[in-house]
Each structure stands twice: as structure tokens, then as C-alpha cells.
C-alpha positions as CSV (number, residue, x, y, z in Angstrom):
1,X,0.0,0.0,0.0
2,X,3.0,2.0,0.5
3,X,3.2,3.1,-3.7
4,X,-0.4,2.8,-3.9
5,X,-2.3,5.4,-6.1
6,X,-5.1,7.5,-4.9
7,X,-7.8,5.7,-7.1
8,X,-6.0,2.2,-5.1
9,X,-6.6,3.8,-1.9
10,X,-10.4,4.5,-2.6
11,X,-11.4,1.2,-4.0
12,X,-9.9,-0.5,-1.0
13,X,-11.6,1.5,1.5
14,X,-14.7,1.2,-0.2
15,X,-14.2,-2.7,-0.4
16,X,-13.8,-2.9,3.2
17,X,-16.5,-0.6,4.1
18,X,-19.1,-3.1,1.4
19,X,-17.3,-6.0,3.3
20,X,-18.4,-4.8,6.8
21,X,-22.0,-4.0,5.6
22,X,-22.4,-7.2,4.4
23,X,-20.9,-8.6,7.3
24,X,-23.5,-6.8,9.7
25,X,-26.0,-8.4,7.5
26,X,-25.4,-11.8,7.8
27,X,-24.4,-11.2,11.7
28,X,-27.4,-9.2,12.9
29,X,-30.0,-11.8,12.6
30,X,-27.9,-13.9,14.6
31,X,-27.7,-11.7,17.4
32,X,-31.1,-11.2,17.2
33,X,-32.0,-14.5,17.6
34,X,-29.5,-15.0,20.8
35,X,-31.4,-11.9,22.2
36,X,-34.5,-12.9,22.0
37,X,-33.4,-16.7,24.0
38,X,-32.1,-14.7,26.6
39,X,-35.1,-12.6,27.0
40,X,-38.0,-12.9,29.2
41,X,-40.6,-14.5,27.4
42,X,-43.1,-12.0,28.0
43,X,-41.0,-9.4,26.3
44,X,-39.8,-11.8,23.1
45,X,-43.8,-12.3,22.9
46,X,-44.1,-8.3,23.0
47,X,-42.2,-7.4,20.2
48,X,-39.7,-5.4,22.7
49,X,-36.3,-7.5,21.8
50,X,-34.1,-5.7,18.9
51,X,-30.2,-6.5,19.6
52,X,-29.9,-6.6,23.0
53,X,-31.4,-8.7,25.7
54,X,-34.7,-7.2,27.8
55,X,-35.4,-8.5,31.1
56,X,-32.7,-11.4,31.0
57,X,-33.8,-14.6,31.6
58,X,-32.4,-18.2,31.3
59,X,-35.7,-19.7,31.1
60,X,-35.8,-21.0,27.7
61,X,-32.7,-22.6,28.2
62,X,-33.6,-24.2,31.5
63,X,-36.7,-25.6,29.6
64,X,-34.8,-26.9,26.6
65,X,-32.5,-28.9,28.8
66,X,-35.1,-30.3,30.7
67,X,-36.8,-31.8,27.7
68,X,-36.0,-35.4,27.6
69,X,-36.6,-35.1,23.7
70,X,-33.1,-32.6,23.7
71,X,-30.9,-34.7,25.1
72,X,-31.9,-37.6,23.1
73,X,-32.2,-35.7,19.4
74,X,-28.2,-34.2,21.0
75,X,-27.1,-38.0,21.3
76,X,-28.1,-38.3,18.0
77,X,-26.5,-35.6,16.6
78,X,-23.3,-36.4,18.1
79,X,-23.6,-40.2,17.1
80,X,-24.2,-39.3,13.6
81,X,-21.2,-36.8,13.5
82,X,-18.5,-39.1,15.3
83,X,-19.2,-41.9,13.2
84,X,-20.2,-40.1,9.7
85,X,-17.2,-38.5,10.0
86,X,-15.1,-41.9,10.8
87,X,-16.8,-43.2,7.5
88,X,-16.1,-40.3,5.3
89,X,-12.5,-40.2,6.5
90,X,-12.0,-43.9,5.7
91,X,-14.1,-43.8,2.5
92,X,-12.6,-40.5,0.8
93,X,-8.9,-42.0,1.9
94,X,-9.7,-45.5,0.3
95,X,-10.6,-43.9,-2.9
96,X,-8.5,-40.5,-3.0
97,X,-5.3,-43.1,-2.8
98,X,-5.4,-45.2,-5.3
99,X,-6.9,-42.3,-8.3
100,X,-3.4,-40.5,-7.3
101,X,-1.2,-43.0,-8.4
102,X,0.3,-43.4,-11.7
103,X,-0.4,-47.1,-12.5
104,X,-0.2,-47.9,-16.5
105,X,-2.5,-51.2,-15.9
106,X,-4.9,-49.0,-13.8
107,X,-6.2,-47.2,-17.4
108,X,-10.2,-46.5,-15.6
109,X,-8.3,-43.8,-13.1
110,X,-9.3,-40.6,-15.7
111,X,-12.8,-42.2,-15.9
112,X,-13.5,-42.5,-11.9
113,X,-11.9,-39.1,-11.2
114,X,-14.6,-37.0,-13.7
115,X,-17.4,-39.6,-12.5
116,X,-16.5,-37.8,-8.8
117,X,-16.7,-34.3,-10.4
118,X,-19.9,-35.4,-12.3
119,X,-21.6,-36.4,-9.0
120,X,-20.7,-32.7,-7.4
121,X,-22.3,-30.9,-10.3
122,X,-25.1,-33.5,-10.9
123,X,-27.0,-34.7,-7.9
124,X,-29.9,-37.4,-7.8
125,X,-32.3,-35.1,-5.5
126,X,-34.3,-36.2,-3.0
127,X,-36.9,-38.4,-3.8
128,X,-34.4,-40.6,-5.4
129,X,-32.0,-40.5,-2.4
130,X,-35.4,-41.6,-0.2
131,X,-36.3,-44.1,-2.6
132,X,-32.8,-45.4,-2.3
133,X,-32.8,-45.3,1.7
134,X,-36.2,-47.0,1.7
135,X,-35.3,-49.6,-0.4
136,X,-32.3,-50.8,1.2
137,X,-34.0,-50.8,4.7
138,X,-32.4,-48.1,6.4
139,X,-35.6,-46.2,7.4
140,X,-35.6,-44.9,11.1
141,X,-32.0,-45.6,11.5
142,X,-28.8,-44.1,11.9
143,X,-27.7,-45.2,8.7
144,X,-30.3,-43.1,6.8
145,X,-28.3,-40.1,8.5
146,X,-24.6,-41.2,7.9
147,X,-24.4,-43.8,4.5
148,X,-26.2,-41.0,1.9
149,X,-23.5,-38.7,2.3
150,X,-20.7,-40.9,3.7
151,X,-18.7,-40.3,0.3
152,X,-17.5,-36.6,0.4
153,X,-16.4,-35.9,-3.3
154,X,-15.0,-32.9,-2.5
155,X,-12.7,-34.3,0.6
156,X,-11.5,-37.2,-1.8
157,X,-10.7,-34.4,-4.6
158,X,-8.6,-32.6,-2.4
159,X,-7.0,-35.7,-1.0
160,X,-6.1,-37.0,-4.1
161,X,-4.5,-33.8,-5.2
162,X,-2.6,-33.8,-1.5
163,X,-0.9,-38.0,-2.2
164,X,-0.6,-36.3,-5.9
165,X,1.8,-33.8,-4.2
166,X,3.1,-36.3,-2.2
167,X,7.4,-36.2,-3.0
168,X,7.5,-39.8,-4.7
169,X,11.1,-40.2,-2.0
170,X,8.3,-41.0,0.8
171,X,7.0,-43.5,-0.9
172,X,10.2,-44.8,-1.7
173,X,11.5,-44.6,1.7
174,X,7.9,-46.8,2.8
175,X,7.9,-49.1,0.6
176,X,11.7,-49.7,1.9
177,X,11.1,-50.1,5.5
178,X,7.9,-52.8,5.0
179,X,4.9,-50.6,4.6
């Protein structure tokens, strides 16, 4: 910014000032929303809350945690995320791997890597994903949660390009102590 021209000068502080502004747009309804859980119900109900808090009150949170429905919907939710993201992890891994490496009998590894970028642009929607989840008998399980998604094609594009990086001495080096 030092040898910066004048015209420089204004379009950066007008790009930070937009920035802000749209900032404060997406962060206002948030804070909002957090007001209006720490208010006393009678004022939320009242129209009174704007951005901060009237007659503070942990009330709504009290009554949340006492639900018995909470806890068990927050088990779930953990549950699905510890082992959704063991799955993805493991799945993305065991196919990110093998598309990185330059085998000449392995001619397919061109064809699987654009079916992966096909299936970010193209998706199947979601009466076919139901269909899918209903046929298979995962209905009212955990599995309808975690398997749908359990391939993330983005994670296993930017894995592949990470072992594609990957100084081929490494391997070397693995390959010569056993691995």
C-alpha cells in the first residue's frame, strides 16, 4: 500500500466498508436470535427485543435442557457426527489413494476421477436418495443419517491432489522399511 495510487486507496476502502455491511447483515439476525433466547418470554412475545437482551432470563434454556426429547435428538446428533465422519474419513482415503497413483495397468483412473466431479455438479435429488434409503432398509436408522453422504467428493478431490503432491522419495522410503 506504500506506492499505492489515490484511485488504489479508494477502491480498498470502499471494499472494506461493502465487506463490513455485508458482514453486519449476515451477523445481525444472529444476534437477534441469541437476544431474544435470553429474553423474558413476555417481552420476546411483545415485540420489545431488537439487539440486545430485555429482562434477561435463562428460562428458555432451563426448559430446553429439561426436555427429555433434547438430550436424546443431542445424542443423535453427536452419534451421527463421530461416526459419519469416521466413514467419510476412511471412504474419501480408500478412494483418494489409489486415483493419485500413476499405474499404467490401472487405465479407468481418468474415468473415476470426472465420474466424482460429475456427481458434485449432478446430484440425484431427494426423492431418489429416499427411494434409495427406503429400499435398502435403512428407514428410522442411523444409517439413513450417515451412509447418503458418507462419500465426500469434495474431501477425496482434495485428497487426491494432497498424495498427488506427495514427494514420490516418501514412498520410496515406505515401501523400503515394509509398509
Amino acid at each position: 500500500m506504500r506506492y499505492a495510487t489515490a484511485s488504489r486507496k479508494l477502491f480498498v476502502a470502499c471494499n472494506y466498508t461493502f465487506l463490513l455491511l455485508v458482514s453486519l447483515l449476515c451477523l445481525l439476525p444472529l444476534i437477534q436470535v441469541l437476544s431474544v433466547s435470553f429474553s423474558s418470554s413476555q417481552a420476546a412475545s411483545a415485540g420489545l427485543v431488537k439487539l440486545l437482551p430485555v429482562d434477561f432470563s435463562l428460562d428458555s434454556y432451563r426448559y430446553i435442557l429439561q426436555k427429555k426429547e433434547f438430550v436424546a435428538s443431542f445424542g443423535i446428533t453427536v452419534q451421527r457426527v463421530a461416526i459419519g465422519y469416521c466413514i467419510n474419513l476412511l471412504l474419501a482415503l480408500l478412494s483418494a489413494y489409489p486415483l493419485s497413483k500413476e499405474v499404467k495397468d490401472f487405465g479407468m483412473r481418468t474415468y473415476y476421477a470426472w465420474f466424482f466431479v460429475f456427481t458434485i455438479l449432478f446430484g440425484g435429488g431427494l426423492i431418489p436418495t429416499y427411494i434409495a434409503v427406503s429400499e435398502t432398509g435403512l428407514l428410522d436408522t442411523i444409517w439413513a443419517l450417515i451412509l447418503p453422504g458418507a462419500v465426500g467428493v469434495f474431501n477425496v478431490i482434495l485428497l487426491l491432489n494432497f498424495f498427488r503432491g506427495s514427494p514420490k522419495e516418501i514412498q520410496e522410503s515406505a515401501f523400503m522399511d515394509g509398509a
